[in-house]
C-alpha distance (Angstrom), angle and dihedral (degrees) to the residues before:
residue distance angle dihedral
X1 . . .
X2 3.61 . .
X3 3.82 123.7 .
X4 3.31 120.7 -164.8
X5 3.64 122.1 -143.8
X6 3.99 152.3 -166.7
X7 3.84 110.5 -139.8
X8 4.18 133.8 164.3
X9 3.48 125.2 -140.6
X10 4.01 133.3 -173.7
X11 3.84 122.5 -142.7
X12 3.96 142.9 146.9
X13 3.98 82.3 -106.8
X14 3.45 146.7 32.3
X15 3.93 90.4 -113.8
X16 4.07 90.2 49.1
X17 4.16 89.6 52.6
X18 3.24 95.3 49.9
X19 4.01 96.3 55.4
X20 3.64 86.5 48.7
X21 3.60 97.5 52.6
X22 3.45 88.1 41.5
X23 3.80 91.4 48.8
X24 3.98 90.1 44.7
X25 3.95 89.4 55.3
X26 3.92 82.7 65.5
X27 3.77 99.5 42.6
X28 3.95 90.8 43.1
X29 3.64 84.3 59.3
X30 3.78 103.3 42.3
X31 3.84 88.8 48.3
X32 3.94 120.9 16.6
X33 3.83 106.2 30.1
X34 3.72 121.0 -113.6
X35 3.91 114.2 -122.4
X36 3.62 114.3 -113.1
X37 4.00 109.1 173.0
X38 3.90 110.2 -118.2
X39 3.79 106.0 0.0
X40 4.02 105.9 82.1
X41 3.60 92.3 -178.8
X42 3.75 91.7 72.5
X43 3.30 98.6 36.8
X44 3.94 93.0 59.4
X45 3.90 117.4 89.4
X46 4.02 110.3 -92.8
X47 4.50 84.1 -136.1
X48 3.98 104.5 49.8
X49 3.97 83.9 168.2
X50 3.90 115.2 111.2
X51 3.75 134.2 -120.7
X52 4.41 78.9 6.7
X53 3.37 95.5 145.7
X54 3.32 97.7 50.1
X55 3.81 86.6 43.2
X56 3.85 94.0 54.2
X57 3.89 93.3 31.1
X58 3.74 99.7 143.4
X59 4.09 95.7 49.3
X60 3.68 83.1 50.4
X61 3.53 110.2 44.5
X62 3.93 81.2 51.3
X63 3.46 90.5 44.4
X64 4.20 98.1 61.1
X65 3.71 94.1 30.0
X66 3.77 108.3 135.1
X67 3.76 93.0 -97.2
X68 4.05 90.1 26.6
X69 4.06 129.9 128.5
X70 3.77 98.4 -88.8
X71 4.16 85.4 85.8
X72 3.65 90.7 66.1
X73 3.92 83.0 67.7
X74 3.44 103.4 40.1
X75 4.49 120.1 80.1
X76 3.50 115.0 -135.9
X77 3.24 96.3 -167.9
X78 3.92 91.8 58.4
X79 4.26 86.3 59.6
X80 3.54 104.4 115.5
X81 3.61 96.2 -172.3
X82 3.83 91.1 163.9
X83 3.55 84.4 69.8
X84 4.14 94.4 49.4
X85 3.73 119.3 125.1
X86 3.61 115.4 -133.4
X87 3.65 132.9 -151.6
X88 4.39 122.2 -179.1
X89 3.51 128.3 -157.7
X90 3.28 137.0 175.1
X91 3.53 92.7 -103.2
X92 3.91 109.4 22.3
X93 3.87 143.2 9.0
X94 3.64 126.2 -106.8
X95 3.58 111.1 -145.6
X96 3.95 136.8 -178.9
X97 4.01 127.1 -162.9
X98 3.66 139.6 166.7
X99 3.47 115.2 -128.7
X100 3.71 139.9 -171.2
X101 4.17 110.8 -128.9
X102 4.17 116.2 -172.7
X103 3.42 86.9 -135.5
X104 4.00 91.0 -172.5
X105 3.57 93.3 44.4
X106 3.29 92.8 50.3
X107 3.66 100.0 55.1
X108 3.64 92.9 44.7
X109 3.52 83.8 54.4
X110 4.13 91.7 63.9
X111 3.82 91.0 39.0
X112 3.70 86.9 60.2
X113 3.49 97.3 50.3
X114 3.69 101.4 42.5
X115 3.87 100.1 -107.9
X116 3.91 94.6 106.1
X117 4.21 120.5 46.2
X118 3.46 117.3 -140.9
């Protein structure tokens, strides 16, 4: 299933924000939950497990590099970047996109490699 999602990102450019945010859509849904009014299953984080980025912090820091993994999950054609938010600073840009996530794919993903228990 894919969620769709609102996330913010930071960077020196507008190109650099918007891979964070996009990357942050991913993380917020691996580890805090994204809220999605009346279904509490996919609202819930898909890694309950504490400290487990820390725990698994060289799959992970792979994982989101700029050119990591998490793109597999993420559609690009679902970026509406004409409807980002932008923020600027005198030392970084503020940006906001709406991303598609394969939620399931994602999660099957981590249950493959290990990260996520069944």
């Amino acid at each position: 299933m894919g969620l769709t999602v609102r996330a913010w990102g930071l960077g020196p450019t507008t190109k650099d924000a918007r891979l964070q945010a996009r990357k942050q859509a991913v993380r917020d849904i691996i580890f805090k939950g994204v809220n999605i009014p009346g279904n509490a299953i996919l609202s819930k984080p898909l890694i309950t497990e504490n400290n487990a980025e820390q725990k698994y912090h060289s799959f992970f820091s792979a994982f989101f590099s700029d050119n990591g993994e998490w793109q597999l999950f993420v559609s690009a054609q679902d970026d509406m970047s004409n409807k980002s938010e932008k923020e600027k600073s005198t030392w970084q840009i503020k940006e906001s996109v709406t991303v598609r996530v394969n939620r399931d794919d994602l999660k099957n993903y981590l249950l493959e490699k290990g990260i996520l228990k069944p």
